[in-house]
C-alpha positions in Angstrom: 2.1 -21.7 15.4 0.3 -19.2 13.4 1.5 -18.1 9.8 1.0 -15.0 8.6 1.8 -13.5 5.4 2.4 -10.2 3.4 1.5 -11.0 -0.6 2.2 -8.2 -2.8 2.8 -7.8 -6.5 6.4 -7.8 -6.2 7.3 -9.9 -3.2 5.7 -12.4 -0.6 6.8 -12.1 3.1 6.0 -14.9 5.1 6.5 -15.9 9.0 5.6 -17.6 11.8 4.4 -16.3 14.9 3.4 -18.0 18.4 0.2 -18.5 19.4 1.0 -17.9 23.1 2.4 -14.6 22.6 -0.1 -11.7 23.5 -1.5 -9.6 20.4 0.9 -6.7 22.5 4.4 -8.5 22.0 3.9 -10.6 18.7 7.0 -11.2 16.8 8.5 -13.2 14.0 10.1 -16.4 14.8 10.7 -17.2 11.4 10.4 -14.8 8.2 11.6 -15.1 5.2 11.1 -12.9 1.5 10.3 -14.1 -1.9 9.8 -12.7 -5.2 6.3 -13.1 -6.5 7.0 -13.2 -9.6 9.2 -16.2 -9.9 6.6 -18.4 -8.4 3.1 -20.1 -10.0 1.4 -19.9 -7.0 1.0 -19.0 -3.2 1.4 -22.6 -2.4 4.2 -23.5 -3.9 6.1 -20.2 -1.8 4.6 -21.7 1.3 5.7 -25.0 0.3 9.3 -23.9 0.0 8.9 -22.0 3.5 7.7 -24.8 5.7 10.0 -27.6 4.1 12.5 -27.0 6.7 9.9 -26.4 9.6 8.8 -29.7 11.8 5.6 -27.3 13.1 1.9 -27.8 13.6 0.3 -24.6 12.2 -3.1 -23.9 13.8 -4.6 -20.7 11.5 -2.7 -18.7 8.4 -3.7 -15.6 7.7 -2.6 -13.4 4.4 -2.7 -10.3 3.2 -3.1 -10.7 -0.3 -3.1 -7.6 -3.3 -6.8 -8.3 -4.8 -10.2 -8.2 -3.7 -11.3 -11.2 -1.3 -14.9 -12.7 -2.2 -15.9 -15.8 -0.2 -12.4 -17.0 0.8 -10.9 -16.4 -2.8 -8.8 -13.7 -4.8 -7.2 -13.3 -8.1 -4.3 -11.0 -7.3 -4.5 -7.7 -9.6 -0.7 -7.7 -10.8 0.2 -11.4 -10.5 -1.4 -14.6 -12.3 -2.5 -16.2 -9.1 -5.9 -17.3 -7.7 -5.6 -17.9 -3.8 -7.8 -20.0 -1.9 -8.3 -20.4 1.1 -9.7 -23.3 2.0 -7.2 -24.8 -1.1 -4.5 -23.6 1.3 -5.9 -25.5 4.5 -6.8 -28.7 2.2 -3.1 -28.7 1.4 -1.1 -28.1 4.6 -3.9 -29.4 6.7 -4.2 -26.0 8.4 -7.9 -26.1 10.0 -8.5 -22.1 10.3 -7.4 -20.0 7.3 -8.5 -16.6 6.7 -7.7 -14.0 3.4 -7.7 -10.4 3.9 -7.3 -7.5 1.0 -3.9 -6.0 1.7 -4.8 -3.0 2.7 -7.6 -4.3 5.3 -4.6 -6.2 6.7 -2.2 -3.1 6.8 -5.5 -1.2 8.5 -5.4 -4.2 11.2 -2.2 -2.9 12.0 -2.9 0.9 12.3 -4.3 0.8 16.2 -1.4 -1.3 17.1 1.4 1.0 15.9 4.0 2.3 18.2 4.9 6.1 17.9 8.6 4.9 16.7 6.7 3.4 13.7 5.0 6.4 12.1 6.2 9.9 10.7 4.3 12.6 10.9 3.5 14.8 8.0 0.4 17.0 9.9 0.2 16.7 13.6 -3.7 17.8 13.8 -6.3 16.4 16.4 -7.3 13.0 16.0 -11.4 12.8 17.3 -11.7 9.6 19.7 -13.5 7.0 17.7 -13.1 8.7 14.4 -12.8 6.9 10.7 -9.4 6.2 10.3 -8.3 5.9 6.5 -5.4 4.1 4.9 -3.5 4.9 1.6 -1.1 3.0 0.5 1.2 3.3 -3.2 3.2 0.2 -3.7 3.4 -1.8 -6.6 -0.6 -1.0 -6.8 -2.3 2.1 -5.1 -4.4 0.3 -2.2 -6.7 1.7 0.2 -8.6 0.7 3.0 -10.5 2.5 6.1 -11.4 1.6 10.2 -14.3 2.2 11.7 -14.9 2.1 15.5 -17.6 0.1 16.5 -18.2 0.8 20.0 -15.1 -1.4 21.6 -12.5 -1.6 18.3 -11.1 -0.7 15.4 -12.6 -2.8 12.6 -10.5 -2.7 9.0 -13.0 -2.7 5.9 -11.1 -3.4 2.2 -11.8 -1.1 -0.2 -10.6 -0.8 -4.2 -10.8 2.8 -4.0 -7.5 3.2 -5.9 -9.4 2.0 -8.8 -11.6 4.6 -9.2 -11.2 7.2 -11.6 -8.5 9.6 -11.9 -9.3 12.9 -11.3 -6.9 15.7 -12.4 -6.6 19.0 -10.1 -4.5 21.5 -12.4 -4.0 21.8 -16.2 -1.0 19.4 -16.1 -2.5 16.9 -14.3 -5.7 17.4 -17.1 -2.8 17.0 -19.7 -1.4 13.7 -18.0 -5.1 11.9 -18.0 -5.3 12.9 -22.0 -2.2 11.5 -22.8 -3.0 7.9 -20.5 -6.5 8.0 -22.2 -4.7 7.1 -25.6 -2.9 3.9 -24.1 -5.7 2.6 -21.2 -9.5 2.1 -21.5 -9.7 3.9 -18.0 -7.5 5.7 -16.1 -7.3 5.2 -12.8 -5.7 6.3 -9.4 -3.7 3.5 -9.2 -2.4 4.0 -13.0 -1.1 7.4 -11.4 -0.1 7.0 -7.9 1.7 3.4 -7.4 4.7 2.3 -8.5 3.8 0.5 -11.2 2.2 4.2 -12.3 5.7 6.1 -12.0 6.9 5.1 -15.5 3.1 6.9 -16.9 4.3 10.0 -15.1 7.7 9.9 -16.6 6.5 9.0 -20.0 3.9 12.0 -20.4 6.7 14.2 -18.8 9.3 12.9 -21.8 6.5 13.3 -24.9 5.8 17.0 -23.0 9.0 17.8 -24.0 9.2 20.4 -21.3 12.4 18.2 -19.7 15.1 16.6 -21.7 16.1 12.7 -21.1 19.8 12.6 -20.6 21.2 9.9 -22.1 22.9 8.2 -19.7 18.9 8.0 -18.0 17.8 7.0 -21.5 20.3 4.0 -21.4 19.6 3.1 -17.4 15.9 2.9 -18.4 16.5 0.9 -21.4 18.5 -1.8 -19.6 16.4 -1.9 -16.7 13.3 -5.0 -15.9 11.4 -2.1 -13.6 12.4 1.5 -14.8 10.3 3.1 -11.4 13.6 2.4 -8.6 15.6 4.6 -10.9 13.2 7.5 -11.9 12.6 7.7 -8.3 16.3 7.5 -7.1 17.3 10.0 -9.6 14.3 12.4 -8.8 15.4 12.5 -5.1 18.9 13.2 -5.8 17.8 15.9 -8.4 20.1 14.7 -10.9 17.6 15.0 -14.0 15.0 17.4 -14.4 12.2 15.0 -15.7 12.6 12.7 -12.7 12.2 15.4 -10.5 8.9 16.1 -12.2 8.3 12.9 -11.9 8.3 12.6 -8.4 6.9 15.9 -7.3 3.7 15.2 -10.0 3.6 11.8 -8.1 3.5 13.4 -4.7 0.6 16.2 -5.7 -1.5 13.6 -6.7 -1.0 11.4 -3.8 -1.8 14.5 -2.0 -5.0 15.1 -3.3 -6.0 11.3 -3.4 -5.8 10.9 0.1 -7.9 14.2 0.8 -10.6 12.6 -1.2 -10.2 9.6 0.6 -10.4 11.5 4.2 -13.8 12.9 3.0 -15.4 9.9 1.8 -14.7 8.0 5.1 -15.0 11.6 7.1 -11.4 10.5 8.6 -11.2 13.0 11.8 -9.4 9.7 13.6 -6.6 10.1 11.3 -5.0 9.3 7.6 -2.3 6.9 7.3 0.1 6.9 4.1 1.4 3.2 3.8 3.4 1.2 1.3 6.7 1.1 -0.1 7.2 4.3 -1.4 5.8 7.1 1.0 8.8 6.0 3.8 11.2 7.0 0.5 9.4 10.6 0.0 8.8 11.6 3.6 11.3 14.9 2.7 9.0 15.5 -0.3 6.0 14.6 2.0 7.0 16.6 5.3 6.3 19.8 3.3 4.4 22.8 3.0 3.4 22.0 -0.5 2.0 18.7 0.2 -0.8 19.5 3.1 -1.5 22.3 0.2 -2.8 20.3 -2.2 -4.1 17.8 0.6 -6.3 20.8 1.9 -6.9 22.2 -1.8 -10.6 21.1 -1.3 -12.3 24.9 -1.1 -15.2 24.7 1.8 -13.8 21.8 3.4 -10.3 22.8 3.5 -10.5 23.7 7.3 -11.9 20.1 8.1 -9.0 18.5 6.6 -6.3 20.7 8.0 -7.0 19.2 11.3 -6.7 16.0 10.6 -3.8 13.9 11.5 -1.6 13.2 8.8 0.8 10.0 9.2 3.5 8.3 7.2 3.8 4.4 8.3 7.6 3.6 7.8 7.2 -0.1 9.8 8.5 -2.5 6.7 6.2 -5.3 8.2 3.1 -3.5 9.1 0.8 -5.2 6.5 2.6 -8.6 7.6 1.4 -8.1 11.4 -1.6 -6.7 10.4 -2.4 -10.3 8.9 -0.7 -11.8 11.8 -3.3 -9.4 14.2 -6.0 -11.1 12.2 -5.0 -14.7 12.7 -4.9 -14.2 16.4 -8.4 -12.8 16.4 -9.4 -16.1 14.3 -8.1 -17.9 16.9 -9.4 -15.8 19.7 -6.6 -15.3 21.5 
C-alpha cells in the first residue's frame, strides 16, 4: 500500500492507494477528511486513519502547505512541524517523501483528464512549454513544471509570498490600508481565503458599500467570515460582497499573469485550489483575461496562452500519490 496525503491549513485528506495499480488508473481504496485544526500534529491524524487498517505501507507521500527543506516543514497556517523521517520512525514506513502543496498539485497537472479542467482561455499550449500553477485556498500557493527532455518535473515555489503589487488606484488604496495592520503585504494576504475578510474589511472602512445588518450579524457569529462574503457575493445579495469578490478575482487575474511571465508559461497556466472551481462564472469572463493580459508589450504573449481552472477536488491528493509511485518506481 502506498499513503498519500493532501495537508492543508484547513483540512487533511488522507488515503491509501495500491502499489500495483498503474500511475494511469490510481484510485483511492480508502480516504478519509479531517480538520487540521483540531489535531496537534500530522501523526496523530495518521494515527487515527490507520487504527482500523491491518496494512503494510511501503512509501507515504504528502503534500503539505509550507516550504520543505531536507525532509521537514513547519506548515504556514497551522502549528505543526512535519517530518519525514519522524513519520517513517513511527509507523515503520521505510520510504517517505514531503512535497510543498503546490509541487504536489503540479504532479498532478500532466495527468489530468479533460473532464477535470475548465477552461477560462483556450490558447495554444507550445509542446514542452513551462507550465505554471496558482492556486488560492486557505493560503495563495504556487508552483511551476518544467519539461526536462522526457517529463514534466513540478518545482515548489513561495511565490504567493511575494509582495503585493497593486494595478489600479483601488487596489493602491487596498495595500495602504493592509500596510497599517501587516509588516508586509503580500499576495497571499490578498488572494487566498484566509485574505477575503482584508478585502471586505478595506471595502467596509471605504465606505463606498454599506454592511447590511443581517451581514453584520452573520459575520459576527461566524469562526471563518470568508464562506459567507463569498456565498453572498455570488448571489449578489450585498453590494460589499460583490466587491469583494470581483476585487478578489482582478487581483487573481493579474497575479497569475505575473506568474506566467516569470516561468514564460506558453505550456499552460493552471488556477487550482478551493476557491477558483466556486468563481469559474466570475472567471469565464471577458473581464478576467483583461486584467490577465493588462501587461502592455507582452499582452499578446499572454493572450495565447492556455488558461485552465482545475475543478478535480483530489488533484493535490493524487499529485502526492503520483509522487509516491515514482519513489517507489513503479
Amino acid at each position: 500500500m502506498l499513503l498519500a496525503g493532501d495537508i492543508g491549513g484547513t483540512k487533511t485528506v488522507l488515503a491509501l492507494f495500491s502499489t500495483a495499480d498503474s500511475v494511469e488508473s490510481l484510485h483511492a481504496l480508502h480516504l478519509q477528511t479531517f480538520p487540521s485544526g483540531r489535531f496537534a500534529s500530522l501523526e496523530a491524524i495518521i494515527a487515527q486513519f490507520l487504527q482500523d487498517k491491518a496494512v503494510e505501507i511501503e512509501a507515504a507521500s504528502f503534500g503539505v502547505a509550507g516550504p520543505v527543506v531536507n525532509g521537514r516543514s513547519q506548515i504556514t497556517n497551522l502549528p505543526w512541524m512535519i517530518d519525514a523521517a519522524n513519520i517513517g520512525q513511527t509507523f515503520g514506513i521505510e520510504h517517505v517523501e514531503l512535497l510543498n502543496d503546490l509541487e504536489s498539485i503540479a504532479n498532478a497537472v500532466p495527468h489530468l483528464q479533460a473532464d477535470d479542467l475548465a477552461t477560462i482561455n483556450e490558447g495554444q499550449a507550445e509542446a514542452g512549454g513551462a507550465i505554471a500553477v496558482i492556486a488560492p485556498g486557505t493560503g495563495l500557493g504556487e508552483a511551476f513544471l518544467i519539461w526536462d527532455g522526457q517529463r514534466y518535473q513540478a518545482h515548489p515555489s513561495e511565490g504567493g509570498h511575494t509582495s503585493f503589487a497593486p494595478t489600479n488606484a483601488d487596489q493602491r488604496a487596498l495595500q495602504a490600508y493592509l500596510e497599517q495592520k501587516f509588516d508586509h503585504v503580500s499576495f497571499e494576504r490578498v488572494c487566498s481565503g484566509s485574505g477575503i475578510p482584508n478585502l471586505y474589511d478595506f471595502w467596509q472602512q471605504d465606505g463606498r458599500y454599506q454592511e447590511p445588518d443581517w451581514l453584520r450579524e452573520q459575520i459576527k457569529q461566524a469562526d471563518d467570515p470568508t464562506p459567507i462574503i463569498v456565498e453572498a457575493g455570488l448571489a449578489k445579495t450585498a453590494d460589499i460582497c460583490t466587491a469583494t469578490v470581483q476585487l478578489f478575482v482582478d487581483i487573481l487575474a493579474a497575479e497569475a499573469s505575473n506568474m506566467a511571465l516569470s516561468v514564460l508559461a506558453t505550456g499552460g497556466v493552471y488556477l487550482g485550489g478551493g476557491i477558483p472551481p466556486r468563481l469559474l462564472n466570475l472567471l469565464q469572463t471577458e473581464r478576467f483575461m483583461a486584467e490577465f493580459g493588462d501587461k502592455g508589450r507582452f499582452t499578446g504573449l499572454l493572450l495565447g496562452m492556455p488558461v485552465h481552472v482545475i475543478c478535480n477536488p483530489q488533484v493535490a491528493l493524487l499529485g502526492a500519490a503520483w509522487a509516491g509511485m515514482d519513489l517507489l518506481d513503479v
